[in-house]
C-alpha beads as a LAMMPS data file, in Angstrom:
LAMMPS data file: protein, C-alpha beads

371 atoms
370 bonds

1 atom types
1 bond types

-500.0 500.0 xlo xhi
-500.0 500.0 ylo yhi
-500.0 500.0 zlo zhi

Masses

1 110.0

Atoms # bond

1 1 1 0.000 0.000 0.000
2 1 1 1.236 3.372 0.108
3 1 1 1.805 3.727 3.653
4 1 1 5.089 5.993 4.151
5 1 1 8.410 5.048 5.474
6 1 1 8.289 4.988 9.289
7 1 1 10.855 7.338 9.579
8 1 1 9.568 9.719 7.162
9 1 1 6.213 10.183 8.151
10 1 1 6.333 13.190 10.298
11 1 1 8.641 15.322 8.295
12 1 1 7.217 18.035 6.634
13 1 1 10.053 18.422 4.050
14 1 1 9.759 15.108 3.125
15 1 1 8.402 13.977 -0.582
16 1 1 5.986 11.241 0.355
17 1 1 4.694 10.168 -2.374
18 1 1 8.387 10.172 -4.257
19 1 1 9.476 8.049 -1.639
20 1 1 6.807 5.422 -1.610
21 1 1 6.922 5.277 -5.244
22 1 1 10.623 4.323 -5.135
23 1 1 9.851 1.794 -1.835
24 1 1 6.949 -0.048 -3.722
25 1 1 8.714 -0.610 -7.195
26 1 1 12.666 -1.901 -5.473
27 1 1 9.880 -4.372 -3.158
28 1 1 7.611 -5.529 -6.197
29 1 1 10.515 -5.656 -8.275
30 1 1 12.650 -7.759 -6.025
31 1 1 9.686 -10.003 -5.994
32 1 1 8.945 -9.818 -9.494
33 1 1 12.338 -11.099 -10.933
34 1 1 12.627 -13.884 -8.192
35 1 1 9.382 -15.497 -9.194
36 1 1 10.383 -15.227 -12.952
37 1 1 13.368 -16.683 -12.516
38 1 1 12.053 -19.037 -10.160
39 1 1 11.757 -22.156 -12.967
40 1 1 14.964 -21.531 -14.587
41 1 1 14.484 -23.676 -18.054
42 1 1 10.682 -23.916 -17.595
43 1 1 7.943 -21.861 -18.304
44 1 1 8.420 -18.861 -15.399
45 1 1 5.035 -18.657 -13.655
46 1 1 2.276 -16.257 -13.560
47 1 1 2.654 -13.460 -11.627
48 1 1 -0.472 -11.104 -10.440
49 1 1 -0.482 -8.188 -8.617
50 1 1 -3.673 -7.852 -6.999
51 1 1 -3.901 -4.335 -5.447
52 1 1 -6.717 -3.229 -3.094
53 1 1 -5.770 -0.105 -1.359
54 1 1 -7.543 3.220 -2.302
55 1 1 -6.394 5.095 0.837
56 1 1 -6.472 6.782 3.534
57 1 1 -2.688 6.782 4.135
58 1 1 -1.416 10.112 2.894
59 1 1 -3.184 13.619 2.499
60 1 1 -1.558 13.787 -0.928
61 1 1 -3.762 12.248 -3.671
62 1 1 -0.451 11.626 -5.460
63 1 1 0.887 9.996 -2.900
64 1 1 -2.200 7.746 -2.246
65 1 1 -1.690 6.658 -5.655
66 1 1 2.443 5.587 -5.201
67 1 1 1.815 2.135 -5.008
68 1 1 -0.515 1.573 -7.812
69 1 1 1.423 3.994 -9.667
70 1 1 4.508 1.752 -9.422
71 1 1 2.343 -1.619 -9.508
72 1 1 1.603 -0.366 -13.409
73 1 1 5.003 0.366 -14.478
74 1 1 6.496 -2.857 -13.375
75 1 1 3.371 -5.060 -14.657
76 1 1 4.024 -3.115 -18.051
77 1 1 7.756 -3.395 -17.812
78 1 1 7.968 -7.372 -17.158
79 1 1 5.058 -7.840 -18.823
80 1 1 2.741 -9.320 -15.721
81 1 1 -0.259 -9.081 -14.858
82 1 1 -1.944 -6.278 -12.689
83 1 1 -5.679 -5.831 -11.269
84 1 1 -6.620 -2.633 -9.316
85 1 1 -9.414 -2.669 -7.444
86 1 1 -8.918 1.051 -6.768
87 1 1 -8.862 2.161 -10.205
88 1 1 -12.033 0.216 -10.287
89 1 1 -13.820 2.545 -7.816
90 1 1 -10.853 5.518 -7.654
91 1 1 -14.059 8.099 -9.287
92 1 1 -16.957 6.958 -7.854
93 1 1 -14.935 7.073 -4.315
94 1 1 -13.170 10.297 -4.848
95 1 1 -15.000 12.776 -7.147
96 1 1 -18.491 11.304 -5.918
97 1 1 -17.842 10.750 -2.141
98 1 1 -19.807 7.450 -2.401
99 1 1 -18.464 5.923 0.942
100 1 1 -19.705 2.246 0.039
101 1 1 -16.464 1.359 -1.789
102 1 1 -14.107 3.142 0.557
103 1 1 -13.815 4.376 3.686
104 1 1 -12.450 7.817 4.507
105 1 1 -11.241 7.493 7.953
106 1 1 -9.042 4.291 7.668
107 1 1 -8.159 1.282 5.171
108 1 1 -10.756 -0.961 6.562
109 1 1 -13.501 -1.576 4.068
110 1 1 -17.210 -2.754 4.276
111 1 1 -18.594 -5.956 2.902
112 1 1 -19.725 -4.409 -0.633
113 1 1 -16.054 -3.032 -1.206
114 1 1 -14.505 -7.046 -0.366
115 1 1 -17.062 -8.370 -2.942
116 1 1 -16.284 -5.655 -5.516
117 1 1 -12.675 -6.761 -4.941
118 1 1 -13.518 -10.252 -5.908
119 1 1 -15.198 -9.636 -8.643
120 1 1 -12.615 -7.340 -10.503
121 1 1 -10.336 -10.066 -9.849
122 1 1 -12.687 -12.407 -11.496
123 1 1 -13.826 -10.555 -14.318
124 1 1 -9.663 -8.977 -14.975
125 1 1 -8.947 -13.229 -14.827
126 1 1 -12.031 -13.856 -17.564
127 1 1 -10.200 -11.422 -19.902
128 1 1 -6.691 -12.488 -19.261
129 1 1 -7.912 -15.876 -20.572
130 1 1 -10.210 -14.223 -22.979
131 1 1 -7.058 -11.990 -24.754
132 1 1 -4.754 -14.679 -24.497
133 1 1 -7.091 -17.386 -26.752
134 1 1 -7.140 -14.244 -29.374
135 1 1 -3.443 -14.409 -28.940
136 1 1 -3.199 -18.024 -30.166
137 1 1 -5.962 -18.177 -32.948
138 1 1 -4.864 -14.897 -34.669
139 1 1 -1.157 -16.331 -34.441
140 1 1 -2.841 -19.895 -35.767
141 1 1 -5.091 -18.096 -38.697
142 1 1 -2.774 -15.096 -39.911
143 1 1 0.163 -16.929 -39.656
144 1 1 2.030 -14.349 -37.295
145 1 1 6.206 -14.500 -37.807
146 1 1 7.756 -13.434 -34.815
147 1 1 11.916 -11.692 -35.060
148 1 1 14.703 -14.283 -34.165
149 1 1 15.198 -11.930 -31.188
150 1 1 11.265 -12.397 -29.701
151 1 1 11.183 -16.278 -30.369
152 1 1 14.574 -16.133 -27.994
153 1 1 12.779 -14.984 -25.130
154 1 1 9.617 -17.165 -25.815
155 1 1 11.523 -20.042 -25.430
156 1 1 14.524 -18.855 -23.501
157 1 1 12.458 -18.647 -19.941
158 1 1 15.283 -17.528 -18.494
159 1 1 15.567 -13.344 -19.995
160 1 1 14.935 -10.544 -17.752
161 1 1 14.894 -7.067 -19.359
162 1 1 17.560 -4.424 -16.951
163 1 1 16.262 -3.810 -13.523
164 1 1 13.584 -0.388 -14.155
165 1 1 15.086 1.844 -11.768
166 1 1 16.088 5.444 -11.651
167 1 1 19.687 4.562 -12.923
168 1 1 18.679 3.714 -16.099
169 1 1 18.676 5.885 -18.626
170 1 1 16.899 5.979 -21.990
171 1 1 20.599 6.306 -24.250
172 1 1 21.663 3.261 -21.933
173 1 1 18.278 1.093 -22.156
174 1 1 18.878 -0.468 -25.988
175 1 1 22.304 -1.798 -25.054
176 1 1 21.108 -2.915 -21.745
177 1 1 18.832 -4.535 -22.854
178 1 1 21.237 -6.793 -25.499
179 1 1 23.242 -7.220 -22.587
180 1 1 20.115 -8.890 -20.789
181 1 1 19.425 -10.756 -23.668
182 1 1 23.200 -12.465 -24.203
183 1 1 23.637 -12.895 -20.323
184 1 1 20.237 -14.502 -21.019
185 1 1 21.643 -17.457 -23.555
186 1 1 25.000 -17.796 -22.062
187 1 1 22.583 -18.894 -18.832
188 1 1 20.684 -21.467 -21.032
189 1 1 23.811 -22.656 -22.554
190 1 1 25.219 -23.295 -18.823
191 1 1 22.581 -24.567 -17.501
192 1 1 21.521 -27.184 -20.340
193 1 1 17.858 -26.095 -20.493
194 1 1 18.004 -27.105 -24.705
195 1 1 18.456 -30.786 -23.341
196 1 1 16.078 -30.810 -21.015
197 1 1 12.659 -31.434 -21.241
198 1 1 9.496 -30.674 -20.244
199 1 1 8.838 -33.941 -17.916
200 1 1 12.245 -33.487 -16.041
201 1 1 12.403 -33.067 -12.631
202 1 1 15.515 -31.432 -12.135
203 1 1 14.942 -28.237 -11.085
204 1 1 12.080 -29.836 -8.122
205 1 1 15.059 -32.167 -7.035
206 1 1 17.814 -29.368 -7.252
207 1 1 17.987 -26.819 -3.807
208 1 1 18.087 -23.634 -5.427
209 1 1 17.112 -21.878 -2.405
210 1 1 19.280 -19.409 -0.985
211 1 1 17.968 -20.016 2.617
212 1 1 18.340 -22.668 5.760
213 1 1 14.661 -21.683 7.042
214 1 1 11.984 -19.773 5.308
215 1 1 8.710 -19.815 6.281
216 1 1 5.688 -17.112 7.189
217 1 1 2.500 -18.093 8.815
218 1 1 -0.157 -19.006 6.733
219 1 1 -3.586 -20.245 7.283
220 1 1 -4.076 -23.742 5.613
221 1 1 -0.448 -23.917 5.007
222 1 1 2.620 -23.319 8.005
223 1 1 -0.123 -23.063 10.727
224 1 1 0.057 -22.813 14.088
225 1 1 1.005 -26.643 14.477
226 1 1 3.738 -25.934 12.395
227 1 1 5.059 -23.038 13.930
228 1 1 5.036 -24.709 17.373
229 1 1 6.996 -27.529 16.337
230 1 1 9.496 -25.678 14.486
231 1 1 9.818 -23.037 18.135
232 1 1 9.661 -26.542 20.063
233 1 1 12.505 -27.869 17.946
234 1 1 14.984 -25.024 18.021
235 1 1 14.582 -24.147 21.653
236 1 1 15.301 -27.388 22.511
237 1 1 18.794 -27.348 20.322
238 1 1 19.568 -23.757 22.603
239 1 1 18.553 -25.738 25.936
240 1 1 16.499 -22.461 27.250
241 1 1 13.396 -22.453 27.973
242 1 1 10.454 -21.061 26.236
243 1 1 8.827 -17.998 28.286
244 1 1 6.068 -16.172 27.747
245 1 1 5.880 -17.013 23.895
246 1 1 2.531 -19.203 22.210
247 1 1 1.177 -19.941 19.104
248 1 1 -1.606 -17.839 18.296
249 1 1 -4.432 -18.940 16.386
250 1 1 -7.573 -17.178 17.077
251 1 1 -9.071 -15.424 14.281
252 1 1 -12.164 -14.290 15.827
253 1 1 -10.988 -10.511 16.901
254 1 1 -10.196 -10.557 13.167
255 1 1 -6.569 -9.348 10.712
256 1 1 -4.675 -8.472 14.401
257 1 1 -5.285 -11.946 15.880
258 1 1 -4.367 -13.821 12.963
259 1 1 -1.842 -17.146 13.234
260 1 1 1.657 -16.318 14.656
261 1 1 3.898 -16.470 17.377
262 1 1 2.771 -14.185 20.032
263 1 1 4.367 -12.683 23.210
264 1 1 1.966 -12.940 26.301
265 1 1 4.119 -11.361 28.899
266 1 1 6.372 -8.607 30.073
267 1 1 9.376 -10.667 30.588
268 1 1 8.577 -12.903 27.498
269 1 1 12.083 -14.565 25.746
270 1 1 13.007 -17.325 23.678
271 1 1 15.845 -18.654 21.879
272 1 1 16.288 -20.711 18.664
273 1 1 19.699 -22.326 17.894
274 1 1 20.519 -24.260 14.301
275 1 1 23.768 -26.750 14.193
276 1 1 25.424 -27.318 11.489
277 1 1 24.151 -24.775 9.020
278 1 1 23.861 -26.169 5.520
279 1 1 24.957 -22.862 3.873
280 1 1 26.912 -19.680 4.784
281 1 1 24.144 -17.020 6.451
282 1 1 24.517 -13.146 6.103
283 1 1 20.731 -12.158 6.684
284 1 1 17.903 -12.819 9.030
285 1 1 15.327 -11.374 8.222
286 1 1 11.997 -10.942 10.621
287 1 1 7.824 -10.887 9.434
288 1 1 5.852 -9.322 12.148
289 1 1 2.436 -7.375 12.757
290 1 1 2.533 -3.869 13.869
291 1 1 -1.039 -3.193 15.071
292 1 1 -2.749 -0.571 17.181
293 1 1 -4.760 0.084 20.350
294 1 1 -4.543 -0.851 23.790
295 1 1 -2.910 -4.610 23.752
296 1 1 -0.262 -3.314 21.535
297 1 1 0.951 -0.224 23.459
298 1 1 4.276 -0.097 23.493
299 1 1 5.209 -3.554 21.869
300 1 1 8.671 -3.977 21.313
301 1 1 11.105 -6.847 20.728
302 1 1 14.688 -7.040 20.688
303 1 1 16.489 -9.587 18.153
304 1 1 20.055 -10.939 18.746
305 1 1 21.454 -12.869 16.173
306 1 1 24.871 -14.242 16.933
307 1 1 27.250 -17.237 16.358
308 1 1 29.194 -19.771 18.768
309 1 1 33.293 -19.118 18.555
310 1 1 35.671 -21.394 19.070
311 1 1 35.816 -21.047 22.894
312 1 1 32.137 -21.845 22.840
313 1 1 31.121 -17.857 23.714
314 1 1 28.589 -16.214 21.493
315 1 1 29.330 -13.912 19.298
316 1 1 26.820 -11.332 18.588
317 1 1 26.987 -10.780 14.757
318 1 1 23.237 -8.192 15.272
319 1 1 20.904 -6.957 17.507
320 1 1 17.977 -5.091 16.320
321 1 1 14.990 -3.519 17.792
322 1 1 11.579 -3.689 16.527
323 1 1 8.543 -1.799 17.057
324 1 1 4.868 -3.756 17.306
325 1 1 2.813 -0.620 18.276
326 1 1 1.425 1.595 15.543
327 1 1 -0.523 4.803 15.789
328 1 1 -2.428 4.478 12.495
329 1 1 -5.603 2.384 13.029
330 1 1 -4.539 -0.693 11.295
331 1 1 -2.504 -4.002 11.400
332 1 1 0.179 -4.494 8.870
333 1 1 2.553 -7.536 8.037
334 1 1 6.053 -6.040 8.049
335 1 1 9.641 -7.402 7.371
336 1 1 12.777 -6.494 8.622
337 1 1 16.433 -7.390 7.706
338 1 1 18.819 -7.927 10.465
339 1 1 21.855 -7.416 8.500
340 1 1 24.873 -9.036 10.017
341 1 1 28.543 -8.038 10.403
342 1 1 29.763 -10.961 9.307
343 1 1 29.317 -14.343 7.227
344 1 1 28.154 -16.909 9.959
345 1 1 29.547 -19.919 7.897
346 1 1 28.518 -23.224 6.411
347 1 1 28.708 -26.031 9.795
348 1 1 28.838 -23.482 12.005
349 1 1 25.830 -22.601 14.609
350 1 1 23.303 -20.024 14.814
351 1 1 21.352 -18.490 17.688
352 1 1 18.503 -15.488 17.688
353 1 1 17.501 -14.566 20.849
354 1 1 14.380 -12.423 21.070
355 1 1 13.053 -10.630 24.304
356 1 1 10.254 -8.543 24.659
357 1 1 11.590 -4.916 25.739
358 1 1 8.590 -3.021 25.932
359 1 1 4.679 -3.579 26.107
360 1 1 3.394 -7.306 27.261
361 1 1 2.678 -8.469 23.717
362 1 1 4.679 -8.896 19.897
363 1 1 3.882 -10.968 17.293
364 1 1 6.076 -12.679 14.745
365 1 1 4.827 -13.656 11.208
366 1 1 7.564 -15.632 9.669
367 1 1 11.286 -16.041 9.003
368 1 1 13.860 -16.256 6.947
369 1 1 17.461 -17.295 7.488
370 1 1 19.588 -16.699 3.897
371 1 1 22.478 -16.108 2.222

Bonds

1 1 1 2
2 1 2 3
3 1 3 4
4 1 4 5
5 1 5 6
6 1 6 7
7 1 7 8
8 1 8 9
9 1 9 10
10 1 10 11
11 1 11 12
12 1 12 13
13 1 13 14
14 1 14 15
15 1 15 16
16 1 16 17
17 1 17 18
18 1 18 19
19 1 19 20
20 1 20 21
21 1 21 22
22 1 22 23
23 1 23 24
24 1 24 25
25 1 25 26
26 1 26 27
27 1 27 28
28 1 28 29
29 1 29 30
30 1 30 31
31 1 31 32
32 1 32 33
33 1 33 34
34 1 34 35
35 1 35 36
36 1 36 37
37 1 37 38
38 1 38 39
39 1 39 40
40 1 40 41
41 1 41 42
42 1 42 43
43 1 43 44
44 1 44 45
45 1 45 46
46 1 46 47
47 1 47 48
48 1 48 49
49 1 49 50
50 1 50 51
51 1 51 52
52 1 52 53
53 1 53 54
54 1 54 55
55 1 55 56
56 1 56 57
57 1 57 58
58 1 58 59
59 1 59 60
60 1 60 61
61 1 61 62
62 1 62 63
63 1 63 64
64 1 64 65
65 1 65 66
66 1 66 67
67 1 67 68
68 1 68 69
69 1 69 70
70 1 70 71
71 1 71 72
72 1 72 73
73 1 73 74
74 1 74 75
75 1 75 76
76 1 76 77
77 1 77 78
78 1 78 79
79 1 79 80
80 1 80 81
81 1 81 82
82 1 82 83
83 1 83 84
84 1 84 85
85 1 85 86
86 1 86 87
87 1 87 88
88 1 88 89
89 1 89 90
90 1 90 91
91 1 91 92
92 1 92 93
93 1 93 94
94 1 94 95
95 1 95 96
96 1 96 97
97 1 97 98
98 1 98 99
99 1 99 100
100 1 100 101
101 1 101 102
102 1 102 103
103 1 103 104
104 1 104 105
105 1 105 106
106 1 106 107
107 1 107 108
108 1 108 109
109 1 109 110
110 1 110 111
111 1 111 112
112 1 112 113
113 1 113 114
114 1 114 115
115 1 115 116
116 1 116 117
117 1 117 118
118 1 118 119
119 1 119 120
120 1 120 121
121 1 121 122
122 1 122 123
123 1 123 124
124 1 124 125
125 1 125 126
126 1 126 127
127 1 127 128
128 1 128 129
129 1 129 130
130 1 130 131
131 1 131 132
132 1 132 133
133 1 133 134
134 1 134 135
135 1 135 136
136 1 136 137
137 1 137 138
138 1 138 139
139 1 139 140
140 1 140 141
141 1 141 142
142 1 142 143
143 1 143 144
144 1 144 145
145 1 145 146
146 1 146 147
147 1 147 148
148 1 148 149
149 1 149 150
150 1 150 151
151 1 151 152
152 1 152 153
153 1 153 154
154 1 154 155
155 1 155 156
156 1 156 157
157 1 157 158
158 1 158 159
159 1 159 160
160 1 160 161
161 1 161 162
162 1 162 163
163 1 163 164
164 1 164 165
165 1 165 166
166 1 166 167
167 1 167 168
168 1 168 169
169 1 169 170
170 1 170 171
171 1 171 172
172 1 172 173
173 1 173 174
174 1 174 175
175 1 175 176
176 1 176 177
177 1 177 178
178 1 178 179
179 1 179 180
180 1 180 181
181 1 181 182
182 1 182 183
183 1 183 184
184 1 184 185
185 1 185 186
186 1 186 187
187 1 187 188
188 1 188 189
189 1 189 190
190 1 190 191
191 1 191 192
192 1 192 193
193 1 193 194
194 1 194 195
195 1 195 196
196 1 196 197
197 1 197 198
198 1 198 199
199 1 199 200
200 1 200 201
201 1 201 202
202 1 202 203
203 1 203 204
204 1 204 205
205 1 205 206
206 1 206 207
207 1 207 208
208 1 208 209
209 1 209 210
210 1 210 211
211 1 211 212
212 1 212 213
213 1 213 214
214 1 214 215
215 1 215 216
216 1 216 217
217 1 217 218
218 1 218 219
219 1 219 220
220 1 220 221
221 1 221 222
222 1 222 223
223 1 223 224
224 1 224 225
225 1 225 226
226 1 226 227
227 1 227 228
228 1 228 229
229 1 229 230
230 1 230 231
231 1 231 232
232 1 232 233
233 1 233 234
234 1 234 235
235 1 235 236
236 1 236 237
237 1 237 238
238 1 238 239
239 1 239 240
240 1 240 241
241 1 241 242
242 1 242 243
243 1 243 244
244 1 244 245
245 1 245 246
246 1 246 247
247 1 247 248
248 1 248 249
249 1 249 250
250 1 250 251
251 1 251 252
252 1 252 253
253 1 253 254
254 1 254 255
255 1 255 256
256 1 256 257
257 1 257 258
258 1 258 259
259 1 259 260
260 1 260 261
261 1 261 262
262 1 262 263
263 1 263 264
264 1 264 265
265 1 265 266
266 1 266 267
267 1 267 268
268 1 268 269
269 1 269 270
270 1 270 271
271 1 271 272
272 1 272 273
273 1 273 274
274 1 274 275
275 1 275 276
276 1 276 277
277 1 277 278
278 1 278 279
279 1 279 280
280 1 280 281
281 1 281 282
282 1 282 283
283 1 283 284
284 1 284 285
285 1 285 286
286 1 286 287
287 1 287 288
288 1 288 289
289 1 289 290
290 1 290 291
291 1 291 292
292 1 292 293
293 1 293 294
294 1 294 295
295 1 295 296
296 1 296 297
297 1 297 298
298 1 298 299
299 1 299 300
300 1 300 301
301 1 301 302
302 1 302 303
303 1 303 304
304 1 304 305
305 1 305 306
306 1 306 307
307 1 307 308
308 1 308 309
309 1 309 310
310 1 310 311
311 1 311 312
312 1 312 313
313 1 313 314
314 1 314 315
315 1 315 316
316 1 316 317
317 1 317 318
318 1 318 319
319 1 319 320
320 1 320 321
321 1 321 322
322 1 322 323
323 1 323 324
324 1 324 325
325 1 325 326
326 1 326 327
327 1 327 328
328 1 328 329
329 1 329 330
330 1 330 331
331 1 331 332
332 1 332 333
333 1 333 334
334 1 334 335
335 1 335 336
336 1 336 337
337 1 337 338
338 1 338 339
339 1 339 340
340 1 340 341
341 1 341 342
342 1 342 343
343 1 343 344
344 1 344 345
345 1 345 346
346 1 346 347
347 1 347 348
348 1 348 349
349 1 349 350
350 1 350 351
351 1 351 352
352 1 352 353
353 1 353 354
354 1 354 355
355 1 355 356
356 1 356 357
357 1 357 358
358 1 358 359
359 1 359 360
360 1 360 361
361 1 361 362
362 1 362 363
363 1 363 364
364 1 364 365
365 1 365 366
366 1 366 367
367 1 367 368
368 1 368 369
369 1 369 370
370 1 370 371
């Protein structure tokens, strides 16, 4: 959404809406050219950007419109697909004041704004399908020829155009570009993706994945079972005790008491330890709610990420301090790198150590332990 940086909010000077244009397309890009390249030699999957947000997060109408602003460029630039439910209802909401698709004090919407949300998804899916099948029969009946160049990157999977950012320049873009496009082969050359075929199994059976752990709570999918088994398992490889830290998984007070792992006291700590790392580490990185009112007052948990020397003393290689509480009347799903100072190395071990510094509750999402 187009929520501003934290520490930008409450300057005056500051451009908002610049800043959470440049914010939403590095994070959507990021995202974007992962997934793509995500299948290496097989046909990249379908990406959809589904945005919902119409406001109220910035006085600037400009600035409301940062995120969907930058949504648009990328979809257009990778050539993705992108559904706006705000530009759906942007008029009628705006220029009209009709408050049944919006609502003008905060980003909570009523039950006729989540059904029109479902069915622009449904009807921008229809037409996806719809254009494509004109695609195919015009390229079937007219006999379409497409340059040596375009039938590369049909079948090459594996071409990204440059990264769109402010850097790149439109005398630069053409021989960018052609360097894309050669990096591109040389890849599929390397990687043998002309001998492979489309019931290999490689790339399943290959770990491509740049992390040790990865997950982020997910109804249906890692659930609270799964979360308390992985806590269980990792506290137990530390040998200190779990305190003041559950599994939460009671949706009935709605978005902020959705499945995670949830402080429940003042004094609440825990610490996870992994032996024998299968791959050098340089990030952690943290998924956590920030949500308002009373419970949350306050909420604030410190992370210490650190590594066992060889006289068996921890090393702390990051400590970072994160803030649950939030004075806008919403819950958001955040992430936050803890950035280390050094390479913790393959066969090594790793311990984080949280403890909740402020408030009596925090709440984490998910986590990721990478390269």
């Amino acid at each position: 959404d187009s929520l501003p940086p934290w520490d930008l909010k409450d300057d005056p000077n500051a451009d908002l809406a610049t800043a959470v244009l440049d914010q939403a397309r590095d994070g959507l890009q990021q995202f974007i050219r992962a997934a793509l390249t995500s299948n290496r030699c097989k046909v990249p999957p379908l990406v959809v950007h589904m945005d919902d947000y119409l406001g109220p997060q910035q006085d600037s109408l400009l600035g409301d419109m940062s995120y969907n602003t930058a949504m648009l460029q990328l979809a257009k630039w990778y050539d993705t697909f992108a559904i706006s439910y705000g530009e759906v209802v942007r008029d009628i909401a705006w220029l009209l004041g009709d408050s049944t698709f919006s609502n003008k004090k905060d980003v909570h919407f009523s039950n006729w704004a989540h059904q029109t949300i479902a069915w622009s998804f449904g009807f921008a899916s229809l037409e996806l399908l719809s254009t494509f099948c004109d695609d195919e029969f015009a390229r079937a009946v007219y006999n379409f020829t497409s340059t040596a160049e375009h039938n590369m990157i049909s079948n090459n999977h594996l071409y990204l155009p440059p990264p769109l950012t402010r850097e790149l320049l439109r005398k630069d873009v053409e021989e960018k570009h052609a360097e894309a496009l050669i990096s591109a082969q040389e890849s599929y050359v390397a990687m043998g993706c002309s001998n492979k075929t489309a019931g290999d199994d490689d790339n399943e059976l290959e770990d491509r994945s740049p992390c040790i752990v990865s997950w982020i709570a997910t109804p249906g999918g890692y659930g609270a079972p799964q979360i308390s088994h992985f806590m269980d398992r990792h506290s137990k490889n530390s040998g200190v005790p779990i305190r003041g830290w559950k599994t939460e998984n009671q949706l009935a007070e709605g978005w902020g008491n959705k499945i995670g792992w949830v402080a429940t006291q003042s004094d609440a700590t825990f610490t996870l330890q992994f032996d024998r790392i299968e791959k050098d580490v340089n990030s952690v990185t943290v998924f956590y709610l920030r949500s308002y009112g009373e419970k949350w007052d306050e909420s604030n948990a410190r992370f210490t990420v650190s590594t066992i020397d060889g006289n068996n003393h921890d090393k702390v290689m990051s400590t970072y301090d994160i803030a649950g509480f939030s004075e806008d009347r919403h819950s958001l799903t955040l992430s936050q790198e803890l950035k280390l100072s050094g390479t913790i190395g393959k066969g090594k071990s790793l311990r984080i150590k949280v403890d909740l510094i402020g408030g009596s509750t925090f709440k984490i999402m998910g986590l990721m332990i990478c390269t």
